[in-house]
C-alpha positions in Angstrom: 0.0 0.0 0.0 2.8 2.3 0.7 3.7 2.0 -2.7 0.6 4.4 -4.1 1.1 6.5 -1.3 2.3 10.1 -1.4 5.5 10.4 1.1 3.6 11.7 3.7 1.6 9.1 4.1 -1.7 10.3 2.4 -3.1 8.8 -0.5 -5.9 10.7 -2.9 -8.6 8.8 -4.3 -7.7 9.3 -8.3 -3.8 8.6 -7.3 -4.8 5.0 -5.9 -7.6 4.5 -9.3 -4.5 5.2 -11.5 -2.4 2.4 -8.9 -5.4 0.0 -10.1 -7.1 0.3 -6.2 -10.6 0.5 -6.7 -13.1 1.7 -4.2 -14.3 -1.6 -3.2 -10.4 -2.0 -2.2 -10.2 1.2 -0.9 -13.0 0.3 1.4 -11.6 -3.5 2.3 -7.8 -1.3 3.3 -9.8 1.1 5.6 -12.1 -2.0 7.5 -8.7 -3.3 7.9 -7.2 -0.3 9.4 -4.4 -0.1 6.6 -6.0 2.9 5.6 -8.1 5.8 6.9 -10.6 8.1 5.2 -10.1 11.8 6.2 -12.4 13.0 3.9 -14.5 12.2 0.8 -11.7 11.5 -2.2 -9.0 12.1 0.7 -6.8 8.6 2.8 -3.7 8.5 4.9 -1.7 5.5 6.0 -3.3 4.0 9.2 0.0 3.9 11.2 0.9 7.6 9.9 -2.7 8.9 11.3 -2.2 7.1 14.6 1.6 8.2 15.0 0.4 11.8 14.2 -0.3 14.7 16.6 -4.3 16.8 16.3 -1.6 19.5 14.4 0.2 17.4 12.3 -3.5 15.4 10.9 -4.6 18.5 10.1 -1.4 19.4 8.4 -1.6 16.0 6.4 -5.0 17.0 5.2 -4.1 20.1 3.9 -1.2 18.4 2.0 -3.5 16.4 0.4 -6.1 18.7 0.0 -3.6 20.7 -2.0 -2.9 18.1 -4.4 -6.9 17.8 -5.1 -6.9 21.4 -5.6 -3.7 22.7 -7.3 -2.5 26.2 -7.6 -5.3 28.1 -7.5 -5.8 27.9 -4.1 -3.5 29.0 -1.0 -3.9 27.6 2.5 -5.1 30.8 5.0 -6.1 31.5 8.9 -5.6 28.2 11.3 -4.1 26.0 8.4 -1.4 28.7 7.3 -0.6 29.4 10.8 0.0 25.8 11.6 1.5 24.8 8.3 4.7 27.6 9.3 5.0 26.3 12.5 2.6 28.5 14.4 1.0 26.4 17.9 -2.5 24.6 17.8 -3.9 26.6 20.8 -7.5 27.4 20.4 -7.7 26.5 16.5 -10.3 24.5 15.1 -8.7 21.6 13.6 -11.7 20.2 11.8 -11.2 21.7 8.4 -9.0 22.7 6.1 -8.7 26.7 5.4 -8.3 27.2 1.8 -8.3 30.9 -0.2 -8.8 30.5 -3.7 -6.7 32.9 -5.8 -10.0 33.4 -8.2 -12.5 34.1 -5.6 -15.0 31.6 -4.0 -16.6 31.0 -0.9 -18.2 28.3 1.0 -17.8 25.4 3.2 -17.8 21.6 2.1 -16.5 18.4 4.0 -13.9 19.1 6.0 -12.9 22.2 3.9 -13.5 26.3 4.6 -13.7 27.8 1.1 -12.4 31.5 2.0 -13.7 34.6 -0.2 -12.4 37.9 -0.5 -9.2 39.4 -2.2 -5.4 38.7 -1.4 -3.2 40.6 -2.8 0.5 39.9 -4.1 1.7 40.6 -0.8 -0.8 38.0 1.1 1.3 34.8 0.0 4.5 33.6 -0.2 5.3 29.5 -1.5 6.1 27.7 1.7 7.8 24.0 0.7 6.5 24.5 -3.2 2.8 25.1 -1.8 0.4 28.9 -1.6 -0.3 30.2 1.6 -1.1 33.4 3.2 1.8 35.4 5.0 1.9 35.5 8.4 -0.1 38.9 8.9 -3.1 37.9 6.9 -3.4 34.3 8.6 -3.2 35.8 11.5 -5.9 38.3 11.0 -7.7 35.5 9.7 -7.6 33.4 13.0 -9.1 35.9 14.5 -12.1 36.2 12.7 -12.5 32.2 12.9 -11.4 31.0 16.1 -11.2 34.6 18.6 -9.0 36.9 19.7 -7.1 35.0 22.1 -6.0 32.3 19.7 -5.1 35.3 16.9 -3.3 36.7 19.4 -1.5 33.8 20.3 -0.3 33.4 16.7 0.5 37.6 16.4 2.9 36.8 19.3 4.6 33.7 17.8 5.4 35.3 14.6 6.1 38.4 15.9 8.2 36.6 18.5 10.4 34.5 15.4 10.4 37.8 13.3 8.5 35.9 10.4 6.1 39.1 10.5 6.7 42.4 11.7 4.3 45.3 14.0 4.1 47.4 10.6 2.7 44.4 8.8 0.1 43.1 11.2 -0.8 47.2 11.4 -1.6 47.2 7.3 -3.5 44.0 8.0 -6.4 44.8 10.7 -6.3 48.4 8.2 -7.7 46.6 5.7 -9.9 44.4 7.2 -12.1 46.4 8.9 -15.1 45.1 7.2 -14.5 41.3 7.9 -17.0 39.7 9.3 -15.5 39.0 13.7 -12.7 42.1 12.6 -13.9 44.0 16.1 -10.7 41.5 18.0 -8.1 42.6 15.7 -8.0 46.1 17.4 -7.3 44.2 20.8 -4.7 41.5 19.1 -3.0 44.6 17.9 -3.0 46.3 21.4 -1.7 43.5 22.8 0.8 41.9 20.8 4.3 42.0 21.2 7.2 40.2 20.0 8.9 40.0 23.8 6.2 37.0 24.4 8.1 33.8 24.0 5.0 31.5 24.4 1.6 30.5 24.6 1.1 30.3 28.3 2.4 34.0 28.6 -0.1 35.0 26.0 -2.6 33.8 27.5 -1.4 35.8 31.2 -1.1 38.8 29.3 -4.3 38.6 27.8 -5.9 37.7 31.4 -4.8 40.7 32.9 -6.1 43.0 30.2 -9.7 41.0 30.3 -9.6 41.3 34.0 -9.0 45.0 33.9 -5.3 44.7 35.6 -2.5 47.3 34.5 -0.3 46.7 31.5 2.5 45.2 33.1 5.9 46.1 32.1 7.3 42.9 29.7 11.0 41.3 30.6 11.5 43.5 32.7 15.2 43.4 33.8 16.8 42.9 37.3 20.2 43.1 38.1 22.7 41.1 40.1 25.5 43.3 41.6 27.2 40.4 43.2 27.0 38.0 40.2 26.9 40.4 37.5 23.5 39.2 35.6 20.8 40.6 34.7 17.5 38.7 35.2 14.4 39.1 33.0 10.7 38.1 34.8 7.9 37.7 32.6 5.7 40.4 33.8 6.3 43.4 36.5 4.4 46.3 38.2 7.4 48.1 39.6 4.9 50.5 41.0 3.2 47.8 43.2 6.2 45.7 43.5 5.1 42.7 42.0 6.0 40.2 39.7 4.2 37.6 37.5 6.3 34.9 36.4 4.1 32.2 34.4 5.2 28.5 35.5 4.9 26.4 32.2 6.9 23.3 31.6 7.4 24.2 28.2 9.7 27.4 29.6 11.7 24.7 31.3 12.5 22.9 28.2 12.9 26.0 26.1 15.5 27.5 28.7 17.2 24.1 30.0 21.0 23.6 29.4 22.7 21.3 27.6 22.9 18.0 29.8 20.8 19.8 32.4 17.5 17.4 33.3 14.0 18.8 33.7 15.0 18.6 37.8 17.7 20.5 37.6 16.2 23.2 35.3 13.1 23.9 38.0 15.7 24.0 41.0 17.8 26.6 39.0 14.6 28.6 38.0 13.4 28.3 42.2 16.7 29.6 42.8 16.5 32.8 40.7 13.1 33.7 41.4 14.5 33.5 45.6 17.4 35.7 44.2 15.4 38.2 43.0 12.9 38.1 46.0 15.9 38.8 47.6 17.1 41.8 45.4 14.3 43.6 45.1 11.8 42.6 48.0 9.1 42.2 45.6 6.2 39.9 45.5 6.7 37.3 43.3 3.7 35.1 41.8 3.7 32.0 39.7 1.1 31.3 37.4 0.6 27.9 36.2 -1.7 26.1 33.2 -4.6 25.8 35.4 -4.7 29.4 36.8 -5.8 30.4 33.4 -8.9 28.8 33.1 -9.9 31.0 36.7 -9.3 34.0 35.4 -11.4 35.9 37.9 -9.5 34.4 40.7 -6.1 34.6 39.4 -6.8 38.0 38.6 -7.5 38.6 42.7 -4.5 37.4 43.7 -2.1 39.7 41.9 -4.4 42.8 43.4 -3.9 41.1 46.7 -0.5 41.2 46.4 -1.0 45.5 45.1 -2.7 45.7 48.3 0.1 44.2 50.5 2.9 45.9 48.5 1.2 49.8 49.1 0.0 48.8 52.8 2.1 50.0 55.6 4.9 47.8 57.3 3.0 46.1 60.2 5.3 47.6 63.0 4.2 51.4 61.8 0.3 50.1 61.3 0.2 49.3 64.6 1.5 52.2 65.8 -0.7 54.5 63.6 
């Protein structure tokens, strides 16, 4: 079977015809679990589905959707984002995102026919295949899947430098009329290329929902003794607080070579007692699961405002 198969493991209906494998084989390969239907005319290897991430299925169904399709269309919003390495959070995975270069618009299995014009500057080739730039898939995300996840994707590209602030700018300017445009104001108030992930996003976006003050981002914090400066996620120098957010994926992104997961947290609970000891600041970690109780989360960092403006206990008392 692997022999009719495209490289990456999916497998178009007219490809297998043309091998000799008729639908009634077709049919006999997927009860057997050699093969699995993604979508009408659409297969992928059984063990290449399984082995596959919720990202990377989508990806190989937008490969192969591609080859149905040819050049006329360009992949757009969730599917562009993914397809240049952008993360999965909040995108709907379902269906395929497709533009088409000569207009169009509608939705069929497992496909999102996009309308509306692209210009020159909306595409770039991406491993021999159309698909909107970064700045127009991003404005696109957050027409179909909300602000949070489009702001999630402004950050990551803005973060790699595979779209700049002047870019995403001339976007939401020229989408005004798109139908869910109203987030792009806040994506574009928000986003900022110092964010290195998702769960930091998301905090950043939490405080603004919840009211909070703009934090300061990275901001720095010097060592005399040591001679290093360290850089906290999120600050309120003015309340003497800082927000740092506790993800694991920030322990494998900053983890040294031959340095274990272990090691990595005990370092990180080491600097974040340095600088409690530096600066005398509160210091609050946020973790996966304090985002999803964003009301709550949001009380604890005015808690600690209130305890960083309130008088030392001694002089209270005395008062």
């Amino acid at each position: 079977m692997t022999h009719a198969a495209h490289p990456d493991g999916t497998l178009l209906r007219r490809e297998a015809i043309a091998c000799g494998i008729n639908d009634k084989a077709l049919a006999r390969l997927v009860d057997g679990k050699v093969l699995i239907k993604l979508r009408q005319g659409v297969y992928c290897l059984w063990e290449v589905f399984i082995a596959a991430s919720p990202a990377q299925r989508h990806i190989l169904l937008a490969r192969a959707v591609l080859r149905l399709y040819g050049e006329h269309v360009a992949l757009c919003d969730a599917t562009s984002c993914l397809t240049q390495g952008g993360p999965d959070f909040g995108l709907d995975l379902s269906s395929v995102h497709l533009a088409h270069l000569s207009g169009g618009g509608r939705r069929r299995s497992r496909i999102v026919h996009h309308s509306g014009s692209l210009l020159v500057d909306d595409l770039r080739k991406h491993e021999g295949r159309w698909l909107t730039t970064p700045a127009r898939s991003v404005a696109g995300v957050v027409c179909t899947d909300g602000v949070v996840a489009g702001l999630v994707q402004a950050n990551h590209f803005l973060h790699r430098e595979e779209m700049s602030r002047g870019q995403l700018v001339q976007m939401v300017q020229r989408s005004v009329n798109w139908p869910g445009s109203l987030g792009h104001h806040i994506v574009l108030q928000l986003a900022d290329e110092r964010i290195e992930s998702v769960g930091e996003t998301r905090c950043d976006h939490l405080f603004f929902s919840q009211g909070l003050p703009r934090p300061t981002l990275q901001h720095p914090i010097y060592d005399p003794e040591r001679g290093v400066t360290y850089r906290v996620d999120f600050a309120w120098p003015d309340h003497r607080v800082i927000v740092e957010f506790d993800g694991q994926e920030k322990y494998h992104r900053l983890r040294r070579e031959g340095e274990t997961i272990e090691q990595a947290v005990m370092r990180e609970k080491w600097r974040e007692d340095r600088i409690r000891e530096l600066t005398g600041w509160t210091v609050i970690r946020i973790t996966w699961s304090d985002l999803n109780f964003p009301v709550h989360t949001a009380s604890r960092v005015r808690s600690a405002f209130s305890l960083a403006s309130a008088p030392p206990l001694g002089l209270a008392s005395v008062l």
